[in-house]
N, C-alpha and C positions, 0 to 999 in steps of 0.2 A: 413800209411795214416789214419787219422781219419777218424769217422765215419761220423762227417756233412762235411768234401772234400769230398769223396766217393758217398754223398748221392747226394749232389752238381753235380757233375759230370754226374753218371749219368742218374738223372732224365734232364739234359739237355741234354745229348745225345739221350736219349728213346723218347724224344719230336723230336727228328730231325727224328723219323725211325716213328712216331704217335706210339710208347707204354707210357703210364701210369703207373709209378709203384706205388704198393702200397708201405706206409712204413713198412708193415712185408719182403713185398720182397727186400726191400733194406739194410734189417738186414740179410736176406738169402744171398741174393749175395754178401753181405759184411762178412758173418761169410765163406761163398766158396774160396772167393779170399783166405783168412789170412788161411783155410786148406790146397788150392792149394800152398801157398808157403811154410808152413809147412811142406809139403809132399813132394815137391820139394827138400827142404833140405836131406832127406832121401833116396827117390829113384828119379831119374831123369825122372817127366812128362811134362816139357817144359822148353824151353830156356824164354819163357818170364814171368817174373817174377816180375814184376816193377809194381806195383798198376796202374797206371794210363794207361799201356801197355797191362797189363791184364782187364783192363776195356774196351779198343776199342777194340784190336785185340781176345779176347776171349768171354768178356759176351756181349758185341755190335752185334759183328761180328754176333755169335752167334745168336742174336733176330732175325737178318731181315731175317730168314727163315720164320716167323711165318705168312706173307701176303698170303704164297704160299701155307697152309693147312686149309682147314674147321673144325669148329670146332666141339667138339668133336671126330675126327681123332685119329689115335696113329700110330706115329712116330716111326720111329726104328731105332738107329743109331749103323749102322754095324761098329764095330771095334774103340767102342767107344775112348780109347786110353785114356787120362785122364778126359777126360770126359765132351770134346765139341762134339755136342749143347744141352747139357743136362742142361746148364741154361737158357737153352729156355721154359724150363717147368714151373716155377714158372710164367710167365704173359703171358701162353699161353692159359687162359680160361678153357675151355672143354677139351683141347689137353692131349692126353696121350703120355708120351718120355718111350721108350725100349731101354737099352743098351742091344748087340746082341754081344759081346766081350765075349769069353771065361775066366771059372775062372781060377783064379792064380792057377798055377803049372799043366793045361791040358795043353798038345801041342798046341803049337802056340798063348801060353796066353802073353800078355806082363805084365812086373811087376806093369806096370802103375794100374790094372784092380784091385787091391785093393785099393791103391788110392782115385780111381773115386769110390767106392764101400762106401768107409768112408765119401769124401764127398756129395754125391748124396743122401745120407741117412738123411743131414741135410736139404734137403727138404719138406721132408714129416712136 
């Protein structure tokens, strides 16, 4: 998928939940997705995979936590896994996101926690 369908998309979904994105964050969530399927290829962090599938069901889904915390808050999302709702940070204001997922190769880490590690970093 391109990058004006993507951006298309969904700033008209962020409008249906009232987010605004900006357009650096629409470069972010679009350089996440094209990681997330990258990484997918290599070790298995989800079944969905399909741009416009990974747009509702992961970075959508994903936002409409955001009514439910004040801001400046920090978030922790235990057992991050590949690394949803950690794209709820970038148009979360104030909000800080923790992923609380053990590193690769402690007990009971799953493989995905590099992953999310590589793409989570292209937030910053």
């Amino acid at each position: 998928m391109e990058i004006n369908e993507f951006s298309k998309k969904m700033i008209n979904l962020g409008n249906q939940i009232n987010i605004v994105f900006k357009e650096e964050q629409i470069r972010k969530f679009y350089t996440y997705m094209n990681l997330l399927i990258e990484w997918n290829n290599k070790i298995n962090l989800t079944a969905i995979t399909e741009p416009n599938e990974i747009i509702i069901k992961h970075f959508i889904d994903s936002l409409t936590i955001l009514k439910y915390f004040e801001d400046k808050e920090t978030v922790i999302d235990v057992g991050t896994g590949a690394g949803f709702p950690l794209p709820s940070a970038p148009p979360s204001g104030g909000r800080r996101f923790r992923s609380a997922s053990p590193p690769p190769g402690a007990p009971g880490s799953p493989r995905s926690s590099a992953g999310c590690r590589q793409s989570s970093c292209r937030w910053r």
